[in-house]
C-alpha positions as protocol buffer text, in pm:
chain_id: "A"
residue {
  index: 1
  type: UNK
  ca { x: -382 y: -7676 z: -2908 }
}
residue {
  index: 2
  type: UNK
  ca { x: -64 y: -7752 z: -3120 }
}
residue {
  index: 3
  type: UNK
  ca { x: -214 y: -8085 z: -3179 }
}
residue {
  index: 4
  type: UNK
  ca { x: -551 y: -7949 z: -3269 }
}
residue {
  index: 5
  type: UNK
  ca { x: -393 y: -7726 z: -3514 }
}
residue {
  index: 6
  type: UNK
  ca { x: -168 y: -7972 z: -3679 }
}
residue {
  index: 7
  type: UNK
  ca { x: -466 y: -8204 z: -3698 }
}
residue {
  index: 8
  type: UNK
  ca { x: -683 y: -7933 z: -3899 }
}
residue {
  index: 9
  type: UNK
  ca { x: -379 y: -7856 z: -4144 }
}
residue {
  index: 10
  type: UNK
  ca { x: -417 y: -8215 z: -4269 }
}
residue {
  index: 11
  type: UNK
  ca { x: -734 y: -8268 z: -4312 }
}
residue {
  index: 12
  type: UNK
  ca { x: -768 y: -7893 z: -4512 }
}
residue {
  index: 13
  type: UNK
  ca { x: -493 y: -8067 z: -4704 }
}
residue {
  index: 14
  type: UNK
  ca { x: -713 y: -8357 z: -4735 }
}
residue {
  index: 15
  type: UNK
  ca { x: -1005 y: -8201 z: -4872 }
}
residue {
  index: 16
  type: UNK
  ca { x: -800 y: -8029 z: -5069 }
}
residue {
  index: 17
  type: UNK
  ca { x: -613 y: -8274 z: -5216 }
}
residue {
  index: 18
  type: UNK
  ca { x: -943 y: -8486 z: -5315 }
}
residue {
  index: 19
  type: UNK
  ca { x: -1149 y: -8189 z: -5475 }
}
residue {
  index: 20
  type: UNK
  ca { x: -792 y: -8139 z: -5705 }
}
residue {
  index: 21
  type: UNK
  ca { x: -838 y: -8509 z: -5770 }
}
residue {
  index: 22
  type: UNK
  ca { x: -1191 y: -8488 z: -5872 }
}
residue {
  index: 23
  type: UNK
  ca { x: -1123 y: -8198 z: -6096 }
}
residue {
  index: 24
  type: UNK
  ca { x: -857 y: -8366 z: -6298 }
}
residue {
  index: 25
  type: UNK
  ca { x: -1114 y: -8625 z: -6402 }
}
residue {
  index: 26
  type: UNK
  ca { x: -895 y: -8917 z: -6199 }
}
residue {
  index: 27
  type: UNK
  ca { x: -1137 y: -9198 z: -6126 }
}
residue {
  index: 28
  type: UNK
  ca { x: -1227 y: -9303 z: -5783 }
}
residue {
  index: 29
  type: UNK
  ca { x: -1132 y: -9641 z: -5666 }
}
residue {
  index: 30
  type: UNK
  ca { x: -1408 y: -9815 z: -5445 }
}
residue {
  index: 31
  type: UNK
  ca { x: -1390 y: -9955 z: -5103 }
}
residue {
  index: 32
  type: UNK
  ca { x: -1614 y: -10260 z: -5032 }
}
residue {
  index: 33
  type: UNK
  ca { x: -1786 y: -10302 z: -4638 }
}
residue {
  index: 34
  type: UNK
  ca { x: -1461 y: -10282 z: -4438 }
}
residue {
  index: 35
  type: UNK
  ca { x: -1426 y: -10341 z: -4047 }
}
residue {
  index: 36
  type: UNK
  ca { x: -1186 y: -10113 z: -3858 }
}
residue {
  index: 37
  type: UNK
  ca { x: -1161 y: -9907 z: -3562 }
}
residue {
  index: 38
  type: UNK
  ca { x: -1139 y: -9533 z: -3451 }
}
residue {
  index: 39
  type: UNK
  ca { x: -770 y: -9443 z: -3389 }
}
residue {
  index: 40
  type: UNK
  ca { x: -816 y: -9043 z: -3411 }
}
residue {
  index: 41
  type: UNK
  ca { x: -1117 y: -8809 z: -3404 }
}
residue {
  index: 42
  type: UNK
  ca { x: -1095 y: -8474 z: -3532 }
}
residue {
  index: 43
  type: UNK
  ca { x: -1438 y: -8216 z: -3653 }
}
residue {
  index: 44
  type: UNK
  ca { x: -1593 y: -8407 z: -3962 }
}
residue {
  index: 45
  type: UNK
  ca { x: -1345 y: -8658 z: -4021 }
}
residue {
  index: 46
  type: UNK
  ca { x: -1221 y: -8970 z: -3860 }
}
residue {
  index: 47
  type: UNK
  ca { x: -899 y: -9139 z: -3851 }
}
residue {
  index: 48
  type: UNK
  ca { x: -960 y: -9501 z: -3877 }
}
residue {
  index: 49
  type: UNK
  ca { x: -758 y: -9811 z: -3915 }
}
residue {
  index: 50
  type: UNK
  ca { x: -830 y: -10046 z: -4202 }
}
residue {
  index: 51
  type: UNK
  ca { x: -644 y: -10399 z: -4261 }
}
residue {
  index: 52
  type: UNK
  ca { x: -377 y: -10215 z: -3998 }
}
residue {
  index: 53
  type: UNK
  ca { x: -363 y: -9909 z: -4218 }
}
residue {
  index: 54
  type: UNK
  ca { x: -469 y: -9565 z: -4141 }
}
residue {
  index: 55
  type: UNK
  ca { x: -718 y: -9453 z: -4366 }
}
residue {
  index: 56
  type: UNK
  ca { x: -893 y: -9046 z: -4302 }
}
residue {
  index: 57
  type: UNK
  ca { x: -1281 y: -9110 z: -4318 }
}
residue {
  index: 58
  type: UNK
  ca { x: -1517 y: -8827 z: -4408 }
}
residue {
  index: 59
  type: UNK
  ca { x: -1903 y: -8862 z: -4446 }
}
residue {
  index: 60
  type: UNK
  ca { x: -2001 y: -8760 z: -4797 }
}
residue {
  index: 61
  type: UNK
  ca { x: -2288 y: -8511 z: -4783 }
}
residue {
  index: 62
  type: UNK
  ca { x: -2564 y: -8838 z: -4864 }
}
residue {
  index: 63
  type: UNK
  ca { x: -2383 y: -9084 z: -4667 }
}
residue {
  index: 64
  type: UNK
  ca { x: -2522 y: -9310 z: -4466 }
}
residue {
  index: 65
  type: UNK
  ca { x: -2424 y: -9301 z: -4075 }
}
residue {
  index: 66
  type: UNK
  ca { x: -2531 y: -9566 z: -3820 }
}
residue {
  index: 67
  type: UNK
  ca { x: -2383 y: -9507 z: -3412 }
}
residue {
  index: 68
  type: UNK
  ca { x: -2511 y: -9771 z: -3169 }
}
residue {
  index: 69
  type: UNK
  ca { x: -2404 y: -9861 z: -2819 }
}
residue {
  index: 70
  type: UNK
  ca { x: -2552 y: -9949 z: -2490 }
}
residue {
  index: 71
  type: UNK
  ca { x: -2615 y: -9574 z: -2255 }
}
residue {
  index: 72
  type: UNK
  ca { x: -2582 y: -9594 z: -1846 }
}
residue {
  index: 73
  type: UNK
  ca { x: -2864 y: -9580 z: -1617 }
}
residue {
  index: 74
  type: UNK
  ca { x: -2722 y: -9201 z: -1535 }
}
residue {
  index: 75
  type: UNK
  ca { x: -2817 y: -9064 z: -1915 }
}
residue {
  index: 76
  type: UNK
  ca { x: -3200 y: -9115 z: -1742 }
}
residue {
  index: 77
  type: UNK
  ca { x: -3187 y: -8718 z: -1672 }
}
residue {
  index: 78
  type: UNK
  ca { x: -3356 y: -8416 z: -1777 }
}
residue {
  index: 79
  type: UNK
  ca { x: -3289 y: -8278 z: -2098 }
}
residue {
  index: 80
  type: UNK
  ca { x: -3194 y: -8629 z: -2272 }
}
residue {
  index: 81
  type: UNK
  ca { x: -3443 y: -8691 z: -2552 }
}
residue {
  index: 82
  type: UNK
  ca { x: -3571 y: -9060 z: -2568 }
}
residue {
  index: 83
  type: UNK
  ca { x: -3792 y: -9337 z: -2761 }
}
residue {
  index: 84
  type: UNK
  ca { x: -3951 y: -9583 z: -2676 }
}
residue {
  index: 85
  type: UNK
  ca { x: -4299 y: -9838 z: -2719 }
}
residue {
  index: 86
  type: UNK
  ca { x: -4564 y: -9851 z: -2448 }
}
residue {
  index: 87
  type: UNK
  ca { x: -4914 y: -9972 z: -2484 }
}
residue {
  index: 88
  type: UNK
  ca { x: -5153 y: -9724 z: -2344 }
}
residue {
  index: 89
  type: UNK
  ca { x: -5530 y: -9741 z: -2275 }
}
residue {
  index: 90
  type: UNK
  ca { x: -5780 y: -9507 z: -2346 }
}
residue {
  index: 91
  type: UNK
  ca { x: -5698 y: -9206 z: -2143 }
}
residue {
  index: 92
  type: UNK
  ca { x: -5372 y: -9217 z: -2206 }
}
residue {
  index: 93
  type: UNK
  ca { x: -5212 y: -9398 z: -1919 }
}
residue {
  index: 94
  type: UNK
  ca { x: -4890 y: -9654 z: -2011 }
}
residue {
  index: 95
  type: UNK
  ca { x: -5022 y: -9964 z: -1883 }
}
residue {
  index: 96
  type: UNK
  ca { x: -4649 y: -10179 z: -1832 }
}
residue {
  index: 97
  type: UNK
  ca { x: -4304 y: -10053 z: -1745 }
}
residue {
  index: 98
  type: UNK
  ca { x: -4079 y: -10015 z: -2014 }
}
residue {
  index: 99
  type: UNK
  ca { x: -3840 y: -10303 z: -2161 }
}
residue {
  index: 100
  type: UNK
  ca { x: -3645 y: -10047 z: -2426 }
}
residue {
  index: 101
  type: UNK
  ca { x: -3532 y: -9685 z: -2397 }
}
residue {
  index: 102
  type: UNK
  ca { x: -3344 y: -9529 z: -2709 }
}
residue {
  index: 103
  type: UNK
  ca { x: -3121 y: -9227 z: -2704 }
}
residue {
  index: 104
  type: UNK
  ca { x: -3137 y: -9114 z: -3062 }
}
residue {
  index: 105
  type: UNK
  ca { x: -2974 y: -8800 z: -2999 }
}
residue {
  index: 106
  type: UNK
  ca { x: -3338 y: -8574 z: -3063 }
}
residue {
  index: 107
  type: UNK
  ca { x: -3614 y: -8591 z: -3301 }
}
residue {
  index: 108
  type: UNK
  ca { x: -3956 y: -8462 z: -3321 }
}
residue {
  index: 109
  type: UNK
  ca { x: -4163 y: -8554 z: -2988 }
}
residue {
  index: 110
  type: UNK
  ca { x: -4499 y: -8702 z: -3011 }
}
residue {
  index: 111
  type: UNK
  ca { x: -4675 y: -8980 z: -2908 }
}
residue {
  index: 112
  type: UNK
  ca { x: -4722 y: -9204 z: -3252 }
}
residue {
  index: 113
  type: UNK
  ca { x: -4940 y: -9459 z: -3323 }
}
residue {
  index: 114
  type: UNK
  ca { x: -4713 y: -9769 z: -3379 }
}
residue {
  index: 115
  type: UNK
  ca { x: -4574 y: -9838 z: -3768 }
}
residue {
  index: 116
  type: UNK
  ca { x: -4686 y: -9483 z: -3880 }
}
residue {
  index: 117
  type: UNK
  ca { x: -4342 y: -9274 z: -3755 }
}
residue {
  index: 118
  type: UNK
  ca { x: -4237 y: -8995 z: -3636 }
}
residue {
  index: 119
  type: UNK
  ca { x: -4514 y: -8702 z: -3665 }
}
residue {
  index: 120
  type: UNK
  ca { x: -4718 y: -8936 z: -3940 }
}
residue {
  index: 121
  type: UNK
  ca { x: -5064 y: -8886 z: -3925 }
}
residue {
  index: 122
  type: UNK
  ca { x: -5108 y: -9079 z: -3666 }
}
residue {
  index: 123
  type: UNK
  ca { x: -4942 y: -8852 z: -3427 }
}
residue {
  index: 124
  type: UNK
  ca { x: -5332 y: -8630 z: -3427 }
}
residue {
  index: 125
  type: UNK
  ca { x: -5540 y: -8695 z: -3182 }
}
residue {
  index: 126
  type: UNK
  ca { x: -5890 y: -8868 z: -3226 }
}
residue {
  index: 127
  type: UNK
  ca { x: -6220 y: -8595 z: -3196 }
}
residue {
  index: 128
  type: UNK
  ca { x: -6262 y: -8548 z: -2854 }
}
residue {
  index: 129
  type: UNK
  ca { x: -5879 y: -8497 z: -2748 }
}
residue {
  index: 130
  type: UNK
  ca { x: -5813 y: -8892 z: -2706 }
}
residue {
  index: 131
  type: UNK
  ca { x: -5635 y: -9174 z: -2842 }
}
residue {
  index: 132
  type: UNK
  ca { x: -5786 y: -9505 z: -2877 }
}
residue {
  index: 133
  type: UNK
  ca { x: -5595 y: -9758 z: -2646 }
}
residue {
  index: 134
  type: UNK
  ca { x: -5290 y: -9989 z: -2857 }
}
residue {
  index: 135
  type: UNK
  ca { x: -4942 y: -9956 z: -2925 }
}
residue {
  index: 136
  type: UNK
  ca { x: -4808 y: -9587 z: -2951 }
}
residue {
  index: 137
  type: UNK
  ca { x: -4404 y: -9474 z: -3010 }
}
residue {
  index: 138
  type: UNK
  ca { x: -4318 y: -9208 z: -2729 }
}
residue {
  index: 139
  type: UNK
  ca { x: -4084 y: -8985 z: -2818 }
}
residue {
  index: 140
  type: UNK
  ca { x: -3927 y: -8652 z: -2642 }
}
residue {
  index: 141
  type: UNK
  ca { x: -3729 y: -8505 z: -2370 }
}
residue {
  index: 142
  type: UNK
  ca { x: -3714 y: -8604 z: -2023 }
}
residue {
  index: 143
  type: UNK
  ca { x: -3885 y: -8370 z: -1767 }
}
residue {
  index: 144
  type: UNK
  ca { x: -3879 y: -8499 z: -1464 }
}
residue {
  index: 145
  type: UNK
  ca { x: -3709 y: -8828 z: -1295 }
}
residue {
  index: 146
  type: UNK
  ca { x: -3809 y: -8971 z: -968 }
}
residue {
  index: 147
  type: UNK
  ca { x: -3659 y: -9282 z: -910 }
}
residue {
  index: 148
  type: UNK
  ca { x: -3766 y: -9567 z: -1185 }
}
residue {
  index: 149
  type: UNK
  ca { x: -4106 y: -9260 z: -1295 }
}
residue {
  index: 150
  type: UNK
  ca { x: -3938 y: -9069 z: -1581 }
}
residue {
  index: 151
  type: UNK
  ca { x: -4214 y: -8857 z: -1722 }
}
residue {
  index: 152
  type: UNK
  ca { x: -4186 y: -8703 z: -2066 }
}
residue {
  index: 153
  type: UNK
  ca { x: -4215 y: -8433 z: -2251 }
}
residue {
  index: 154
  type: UNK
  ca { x: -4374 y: -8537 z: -2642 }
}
residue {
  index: 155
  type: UNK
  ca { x: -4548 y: -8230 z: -2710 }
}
residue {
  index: 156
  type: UNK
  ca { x: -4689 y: -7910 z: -2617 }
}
residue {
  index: 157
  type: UNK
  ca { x: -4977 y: -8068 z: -2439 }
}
residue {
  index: 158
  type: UNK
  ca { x: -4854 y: -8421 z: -2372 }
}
residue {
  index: 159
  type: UNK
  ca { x: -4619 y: -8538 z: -2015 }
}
residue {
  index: 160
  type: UNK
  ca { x: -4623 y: -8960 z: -2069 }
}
residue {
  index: 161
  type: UNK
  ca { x: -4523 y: -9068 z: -1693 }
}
residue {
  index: 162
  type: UNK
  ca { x: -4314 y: -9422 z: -1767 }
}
residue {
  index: 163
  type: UNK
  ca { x: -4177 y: -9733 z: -1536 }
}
residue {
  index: 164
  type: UNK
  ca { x: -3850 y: -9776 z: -1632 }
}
residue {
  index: 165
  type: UNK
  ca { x: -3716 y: -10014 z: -1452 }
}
residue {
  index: 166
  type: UNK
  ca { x: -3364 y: -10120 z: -1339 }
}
residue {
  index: 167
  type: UNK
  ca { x: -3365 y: -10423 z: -1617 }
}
residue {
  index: 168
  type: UNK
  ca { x: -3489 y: -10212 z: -1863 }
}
residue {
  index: 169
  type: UNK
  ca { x: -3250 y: -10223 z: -2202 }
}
residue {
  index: 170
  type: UNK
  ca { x: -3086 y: -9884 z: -2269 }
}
residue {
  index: 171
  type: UNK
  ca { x: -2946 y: -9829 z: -2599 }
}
residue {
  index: 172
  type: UNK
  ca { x: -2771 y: -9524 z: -2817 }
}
residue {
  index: 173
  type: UNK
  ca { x: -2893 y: -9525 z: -3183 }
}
residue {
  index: 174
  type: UNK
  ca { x: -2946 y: -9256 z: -3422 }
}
residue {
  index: 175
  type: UNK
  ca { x: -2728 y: -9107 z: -3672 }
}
residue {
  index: 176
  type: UNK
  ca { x: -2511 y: -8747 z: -3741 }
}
residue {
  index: 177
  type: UNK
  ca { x: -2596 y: -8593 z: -3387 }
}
residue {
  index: 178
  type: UNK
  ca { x: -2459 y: -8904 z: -3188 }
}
residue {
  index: 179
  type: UNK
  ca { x: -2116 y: -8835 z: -3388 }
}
residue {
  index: 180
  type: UNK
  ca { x: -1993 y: -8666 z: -3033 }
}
residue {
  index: 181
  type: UNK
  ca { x: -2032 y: -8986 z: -2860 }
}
residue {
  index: 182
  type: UNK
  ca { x: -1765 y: -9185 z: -3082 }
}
residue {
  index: 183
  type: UNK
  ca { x: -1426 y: -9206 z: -2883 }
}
residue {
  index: 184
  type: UNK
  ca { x: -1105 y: -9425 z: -2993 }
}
residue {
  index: 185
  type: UNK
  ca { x: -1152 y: -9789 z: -3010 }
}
residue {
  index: 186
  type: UNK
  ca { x: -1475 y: -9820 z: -3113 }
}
residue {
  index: 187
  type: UNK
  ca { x: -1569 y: -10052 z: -3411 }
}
residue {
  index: 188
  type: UNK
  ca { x: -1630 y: -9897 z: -3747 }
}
residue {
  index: 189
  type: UNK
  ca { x: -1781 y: -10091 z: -4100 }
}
residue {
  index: 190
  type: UNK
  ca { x: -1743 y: -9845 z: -4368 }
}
residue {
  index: 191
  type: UNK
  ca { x: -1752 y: -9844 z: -4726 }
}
residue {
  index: 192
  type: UNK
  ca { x: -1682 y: -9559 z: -5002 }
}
residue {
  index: 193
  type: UNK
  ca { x: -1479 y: -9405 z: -5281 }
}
residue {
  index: 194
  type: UNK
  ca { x: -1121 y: -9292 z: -5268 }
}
residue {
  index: 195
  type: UNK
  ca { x: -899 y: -9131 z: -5565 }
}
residue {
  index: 196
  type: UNK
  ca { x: -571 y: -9146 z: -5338 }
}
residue {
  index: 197
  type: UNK
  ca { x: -549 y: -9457 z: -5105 }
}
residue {
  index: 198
  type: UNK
  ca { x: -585 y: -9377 z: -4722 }
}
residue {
  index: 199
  type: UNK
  ca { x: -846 y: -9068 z: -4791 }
}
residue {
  index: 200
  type: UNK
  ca { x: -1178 y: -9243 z: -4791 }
}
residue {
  index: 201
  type: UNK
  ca { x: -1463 y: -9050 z: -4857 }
}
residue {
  index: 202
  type: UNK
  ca { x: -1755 y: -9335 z: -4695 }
}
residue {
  index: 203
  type: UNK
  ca { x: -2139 y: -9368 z: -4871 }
}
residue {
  index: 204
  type: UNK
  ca { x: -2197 y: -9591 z: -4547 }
}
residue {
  index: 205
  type: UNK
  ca { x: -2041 y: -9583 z: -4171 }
}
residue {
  index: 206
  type: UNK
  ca { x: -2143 y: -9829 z: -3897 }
}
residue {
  index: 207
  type: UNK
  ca { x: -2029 y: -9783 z: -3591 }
}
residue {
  index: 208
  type: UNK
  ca { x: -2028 y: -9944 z: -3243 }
}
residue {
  index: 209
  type: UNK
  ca { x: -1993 y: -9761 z: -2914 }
}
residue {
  index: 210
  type: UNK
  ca { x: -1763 y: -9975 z: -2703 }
}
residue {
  index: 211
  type: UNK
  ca { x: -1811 y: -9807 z: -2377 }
}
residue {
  index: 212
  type: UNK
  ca { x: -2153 y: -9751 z: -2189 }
}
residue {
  index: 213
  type: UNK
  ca { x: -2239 y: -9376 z: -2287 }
}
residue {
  index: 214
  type: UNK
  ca { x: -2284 y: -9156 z: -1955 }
}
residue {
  index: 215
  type: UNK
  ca { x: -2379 y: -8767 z: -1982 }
}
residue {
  index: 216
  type: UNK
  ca { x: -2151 y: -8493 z: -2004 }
}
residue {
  index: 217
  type: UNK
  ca { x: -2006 y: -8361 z: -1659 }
}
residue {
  index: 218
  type: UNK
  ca { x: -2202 y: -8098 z: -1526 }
}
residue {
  index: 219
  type: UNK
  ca { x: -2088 y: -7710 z: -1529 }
}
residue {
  index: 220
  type: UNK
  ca { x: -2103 y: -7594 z: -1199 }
}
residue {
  index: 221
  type: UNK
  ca { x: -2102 y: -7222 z: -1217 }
}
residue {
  index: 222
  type: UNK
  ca { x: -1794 y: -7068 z: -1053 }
}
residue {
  index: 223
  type: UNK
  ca { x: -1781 y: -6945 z: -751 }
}
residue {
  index: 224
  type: UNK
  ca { x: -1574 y: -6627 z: -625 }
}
residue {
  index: 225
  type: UNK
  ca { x: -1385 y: -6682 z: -345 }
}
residue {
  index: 226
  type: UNK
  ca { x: -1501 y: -6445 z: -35 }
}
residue {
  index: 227
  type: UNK
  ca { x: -1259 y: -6098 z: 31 }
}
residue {
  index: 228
  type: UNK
  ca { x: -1103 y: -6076 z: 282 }
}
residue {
  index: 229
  type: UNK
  ca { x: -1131 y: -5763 z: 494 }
}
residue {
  index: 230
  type: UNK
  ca { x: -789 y: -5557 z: 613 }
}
residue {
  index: 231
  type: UNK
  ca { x: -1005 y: -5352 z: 868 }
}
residue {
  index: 232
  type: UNK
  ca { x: -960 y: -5550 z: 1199 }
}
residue {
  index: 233
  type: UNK
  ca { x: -1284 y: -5526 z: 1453 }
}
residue {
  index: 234
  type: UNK
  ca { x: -1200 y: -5316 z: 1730 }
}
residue {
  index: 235
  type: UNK
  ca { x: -1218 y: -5525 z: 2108 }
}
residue {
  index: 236
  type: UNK
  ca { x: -1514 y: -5458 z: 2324 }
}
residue {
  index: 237
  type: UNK
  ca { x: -1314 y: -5398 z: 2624 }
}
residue {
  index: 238
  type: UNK
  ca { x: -953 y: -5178 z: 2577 }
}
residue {
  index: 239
  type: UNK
  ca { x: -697 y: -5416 z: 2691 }
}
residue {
  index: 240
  type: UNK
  ca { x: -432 y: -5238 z: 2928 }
}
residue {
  index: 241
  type: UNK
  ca { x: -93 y: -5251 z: 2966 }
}
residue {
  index: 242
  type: UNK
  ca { x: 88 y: -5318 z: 3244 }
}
residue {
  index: 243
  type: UNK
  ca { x: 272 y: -4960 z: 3237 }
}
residue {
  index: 244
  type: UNK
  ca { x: -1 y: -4787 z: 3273 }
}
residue {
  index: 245
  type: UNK
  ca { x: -40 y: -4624 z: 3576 }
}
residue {
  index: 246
  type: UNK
  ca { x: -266 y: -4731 z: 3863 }
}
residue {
  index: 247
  type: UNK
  ca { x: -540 y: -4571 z: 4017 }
}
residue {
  index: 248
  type: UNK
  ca { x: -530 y: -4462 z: 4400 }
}
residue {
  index: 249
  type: UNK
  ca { x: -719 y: -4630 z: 4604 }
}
residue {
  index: 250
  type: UNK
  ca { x: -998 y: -4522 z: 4784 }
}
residue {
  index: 251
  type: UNK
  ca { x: -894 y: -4308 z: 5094 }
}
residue {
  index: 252
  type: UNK
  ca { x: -974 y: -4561 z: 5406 }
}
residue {
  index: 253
  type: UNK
  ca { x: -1284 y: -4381 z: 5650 }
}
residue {
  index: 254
  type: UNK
  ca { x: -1089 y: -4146 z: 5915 }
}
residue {
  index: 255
  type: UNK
  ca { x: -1032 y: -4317 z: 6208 }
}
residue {
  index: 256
  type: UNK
  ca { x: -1275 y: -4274 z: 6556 }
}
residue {
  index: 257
  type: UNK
  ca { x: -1238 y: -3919 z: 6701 }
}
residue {
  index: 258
  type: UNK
  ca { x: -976 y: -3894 z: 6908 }
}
């Protein structure tokens, strides 16, 4: 927490600093394509090293951002929204397994005739409720796995079953919402404006995921531990003690008559 806190007081101070900067009329210096890597990450900024120097890197509001990496077999779960090409036929059914999946971190599901993007007109369906068989962009979130059949969810009315098989390239691309994914070490190209050297505020940041992206660990909900009761369950049978006194015995039968 302490670092947390200390980490937000310098970057206020940063964003401070720059907008007192811009006010005085100083003149920004630019920052040509520049290759570094991620040595801190803190909300809306990173801290990056530059030519050994530590330079703070914030996004300006138009900037460009690029994240790419490679994602693990295990992000093939419900809930992950994914892209990719298949070639259907007329009714709809993907005729080859899949080569390429991309996790672009969520978009607008649809199935797309290919070169017209996301939602373009091509995303309507032909009179009659069909497509005509070619080369369509799938896009939406995973409903259902079952072994190498994901099936998925682009659309109210459309579930596209896909063969994704074991050899099948998984990547991470996409922009702003993959910014969670970016850990220390990865590679950064960045470029930008800066009034005070070390505060970079980047038009354009690359960056490369070093390490296979997995999912998030799962919350499994909490479970109360079981009371424990102080009554004690009485014994079926009462155990005696050894004090206690002993019944008589049976008289034995009187003996023959005299």
């Amino acid at each position: 927490m302490r670092l947390y806190t200390t980490t937000a007081a310098i970057l206020c101070f940063f964003f401070f600093g720059v907008h007192l900067n811009a006010q005085a009329g100083q003149r920004a210096e630019r920052l040509e394509l520049t290759k570094g890597s991620v040595a801190v990450i803190a909300p809306g900024t990173l801290g990056i090293r530059l030519h050994g120097e530590p330079w703070l890197v914030r996004p300006a509001p138009n900037a460009k951002v690029e994240i790419s990496g490679i994602a693990s077999r295990e992000m093939l779960q419900k809930g992950q929204f994914i892209q990719c090409n298949v070639m259907m036929n007329e009714i709809g059914k993907v005729l080859d397994p899949v080569k390429r999946v991309t996790f672009s971190g969520g978009g607008e599901p649809g199935v797309v005739a290919e070169g017209l993007g996301i939602a373009g007109p091509g995303a309507k369906r032909a009179p009659g409720g069909k497509r005509p068989a070619g080369s369509y962009l799938v896009s939406g979130q995973i409903f259902l796995v079952q072994e190498n059949t994901v099936t998925v969810q682009a659309g109210a009315r459309d579930k596209v079953e896909l063969t994704i098989l074991p050899d099948a390239e998984l990547i991470v691309m996409g922009g702003m919402p993959l910014m969670g994914l970016v850990s220390v070490g990865d590679i950064v190209e960045t470029e930008g404006s800066y009034y005070e050297k070390g505060k970079l505020e980047a038009r354009e940041l690359r960056i490369t995921l070093t390490k296979p992206v997995i999912p998030p660990p799962s919350k499994s909900p909490k479970v109360a531990p079981k009371k424990s009761s102080s009554k004690k369950k009485k014994p079926d049978v009462e155990e005696k003690s050894a004090d206690d006194p002993v019944p008589p015995a049976d008289a034995p039968d009187n003996a023959a008559d005299q």
